[in-house]
Backbone bond lengths (Angstrom), bond angles and torsions (degrees), N, CA, C in turn:
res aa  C-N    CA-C-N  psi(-1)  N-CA   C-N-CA  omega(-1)  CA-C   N-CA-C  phi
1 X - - - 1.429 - - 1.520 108.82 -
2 X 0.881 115.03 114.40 1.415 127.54 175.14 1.547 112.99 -83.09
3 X 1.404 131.57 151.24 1.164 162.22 173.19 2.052 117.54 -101.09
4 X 1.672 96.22 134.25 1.873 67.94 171.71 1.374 106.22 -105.72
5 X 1.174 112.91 -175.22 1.672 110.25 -163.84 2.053 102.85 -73.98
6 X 1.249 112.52 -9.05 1.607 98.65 -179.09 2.021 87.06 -106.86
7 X 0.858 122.63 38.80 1.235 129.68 161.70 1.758 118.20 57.88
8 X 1.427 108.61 -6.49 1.235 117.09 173.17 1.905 117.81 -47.76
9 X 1.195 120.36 168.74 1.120 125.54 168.15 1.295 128.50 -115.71
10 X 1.715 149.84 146.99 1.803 112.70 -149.33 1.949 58.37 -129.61
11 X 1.323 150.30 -14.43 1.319 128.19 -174.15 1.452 109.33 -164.48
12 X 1.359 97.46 129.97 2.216 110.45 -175.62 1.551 94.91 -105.63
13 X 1.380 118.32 116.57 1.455 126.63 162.88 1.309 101.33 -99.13
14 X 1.617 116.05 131.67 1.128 123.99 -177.38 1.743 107.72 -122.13
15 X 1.245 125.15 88.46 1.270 140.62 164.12 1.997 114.22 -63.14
16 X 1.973 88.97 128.73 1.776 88.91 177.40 1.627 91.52 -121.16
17 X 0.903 129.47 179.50 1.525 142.80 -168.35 1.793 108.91 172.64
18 X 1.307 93.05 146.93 1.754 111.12 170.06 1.568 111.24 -146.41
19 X 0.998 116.31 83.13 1.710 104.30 163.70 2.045 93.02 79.52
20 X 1.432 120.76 50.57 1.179 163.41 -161.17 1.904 105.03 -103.84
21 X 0.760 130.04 -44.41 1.258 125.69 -159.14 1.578 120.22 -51.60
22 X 1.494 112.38 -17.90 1.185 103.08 173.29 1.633 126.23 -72.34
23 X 1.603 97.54 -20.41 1.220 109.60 167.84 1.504 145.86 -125.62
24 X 1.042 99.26 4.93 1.851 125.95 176.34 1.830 105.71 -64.37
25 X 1.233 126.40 -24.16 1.370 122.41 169.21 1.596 99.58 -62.28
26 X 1.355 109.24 -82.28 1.617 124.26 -164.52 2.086 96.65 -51.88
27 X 1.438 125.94 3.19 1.934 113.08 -160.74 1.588 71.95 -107.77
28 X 1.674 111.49 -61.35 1.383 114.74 -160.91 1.544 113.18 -58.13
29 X 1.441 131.95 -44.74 1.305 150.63 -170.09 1.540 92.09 -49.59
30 X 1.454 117.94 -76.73 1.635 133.45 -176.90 1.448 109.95 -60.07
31 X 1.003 148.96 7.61 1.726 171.60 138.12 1.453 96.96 -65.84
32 X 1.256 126.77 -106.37 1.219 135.63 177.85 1.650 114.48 -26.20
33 X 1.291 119.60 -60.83 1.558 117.18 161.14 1.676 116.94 -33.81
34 X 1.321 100.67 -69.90 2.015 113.19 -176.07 1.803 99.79 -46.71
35 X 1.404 134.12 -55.49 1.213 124.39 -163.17 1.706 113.08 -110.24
36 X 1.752 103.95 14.01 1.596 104.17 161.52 1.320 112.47 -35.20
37 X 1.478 151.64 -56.45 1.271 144.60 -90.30 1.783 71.91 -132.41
38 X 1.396 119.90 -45.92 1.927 110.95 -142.13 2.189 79.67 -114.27
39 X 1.692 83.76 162.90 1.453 99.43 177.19 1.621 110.72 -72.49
40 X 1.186 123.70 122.55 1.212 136.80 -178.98 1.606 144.15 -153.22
41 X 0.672 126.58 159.01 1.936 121.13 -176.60 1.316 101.78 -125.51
42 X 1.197 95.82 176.57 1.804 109.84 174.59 1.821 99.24 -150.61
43 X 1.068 100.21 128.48 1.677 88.07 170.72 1.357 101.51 -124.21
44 X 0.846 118.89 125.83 1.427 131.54 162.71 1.711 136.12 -76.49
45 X 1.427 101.30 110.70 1.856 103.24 -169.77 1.249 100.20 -94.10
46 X 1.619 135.15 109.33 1.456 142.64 156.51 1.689 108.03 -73.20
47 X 1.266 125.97 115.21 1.228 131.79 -174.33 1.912 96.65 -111.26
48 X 1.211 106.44 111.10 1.429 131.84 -158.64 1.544 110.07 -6.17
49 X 1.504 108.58 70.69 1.367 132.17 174.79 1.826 105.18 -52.52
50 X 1.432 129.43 129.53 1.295 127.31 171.51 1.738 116.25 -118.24
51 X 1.548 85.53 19.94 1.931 97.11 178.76 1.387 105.82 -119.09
52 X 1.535 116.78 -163.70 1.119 91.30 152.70 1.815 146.00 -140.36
53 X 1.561 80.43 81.16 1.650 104.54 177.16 1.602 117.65 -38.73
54 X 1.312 97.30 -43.95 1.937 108.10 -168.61 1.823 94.20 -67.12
55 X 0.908 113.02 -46.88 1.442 127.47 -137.64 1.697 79.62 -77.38
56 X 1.632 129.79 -62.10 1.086 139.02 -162.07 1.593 101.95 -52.75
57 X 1.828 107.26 -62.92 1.627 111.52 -163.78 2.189 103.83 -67.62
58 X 1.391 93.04 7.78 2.291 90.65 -179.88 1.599 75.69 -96.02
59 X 1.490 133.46 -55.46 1.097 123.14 -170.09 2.049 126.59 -29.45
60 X 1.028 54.29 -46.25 2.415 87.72 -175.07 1.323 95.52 -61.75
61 X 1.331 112.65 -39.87 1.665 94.87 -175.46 1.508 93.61 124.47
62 X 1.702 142.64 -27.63 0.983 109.36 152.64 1.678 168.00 -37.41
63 X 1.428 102.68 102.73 1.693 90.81 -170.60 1.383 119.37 -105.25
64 X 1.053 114.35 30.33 1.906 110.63 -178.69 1.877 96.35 -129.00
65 X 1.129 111.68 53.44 1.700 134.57 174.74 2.241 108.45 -61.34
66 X 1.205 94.87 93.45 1.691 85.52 154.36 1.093 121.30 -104.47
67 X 1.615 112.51 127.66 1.472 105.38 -170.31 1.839 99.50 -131.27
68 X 1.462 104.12 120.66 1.213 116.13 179.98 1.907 102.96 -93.68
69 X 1.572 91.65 135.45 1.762 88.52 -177.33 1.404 108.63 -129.22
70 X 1.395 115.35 162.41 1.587 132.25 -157.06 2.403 79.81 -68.01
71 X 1.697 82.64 142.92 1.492 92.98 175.14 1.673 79.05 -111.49
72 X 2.083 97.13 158.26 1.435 106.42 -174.60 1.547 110.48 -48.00
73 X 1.217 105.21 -56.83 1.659 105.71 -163.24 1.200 106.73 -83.36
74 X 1.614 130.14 7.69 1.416 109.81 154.66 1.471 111.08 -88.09
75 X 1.303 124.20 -8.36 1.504 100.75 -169.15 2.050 86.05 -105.98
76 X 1.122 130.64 45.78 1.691 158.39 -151.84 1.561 79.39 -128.55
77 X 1.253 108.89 -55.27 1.444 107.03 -134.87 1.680 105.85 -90.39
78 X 1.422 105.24 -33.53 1.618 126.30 -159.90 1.825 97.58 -84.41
């Protein structure tokens, strides 16, 4: 992901995922391809992922990762 030199951004991809890993290589790969060329981010929202989605999309090169995780008494509840 490239940056332009006055630090602006020309595109924000906003990626959600849950338990994703079978396919977050081939979503993230074709993301990163489409906005190689222009200044852009991707942030990625992990919604209490128990595989490993997070781990795969840091692999890729993502660094703006939100990762929401199971609280005790919600996974009490499920």
């Amino acid at each position: 992901m490239k940056m332009s030199q006055k630090g602006s951004t020309e595109a924000s991809v906003i990626v959600c995922a849950h338990n994703e890993e079978k396919y977050v290589r081939k979503c993230l790969s074709s993301i990163l391809n489409a906005v190689s060329k222009i200044d852009s981010e991707i942030v990625f929202v992990a919604d209490r992922c128990t595989d490993n989605t997070v781990e795969m999309a840091r692999k890729l090169g993502v660094t703006n990762v939100i990762e929401k995780k199971w609280k005790k008494m919600e996974k009490q509840l499920c």
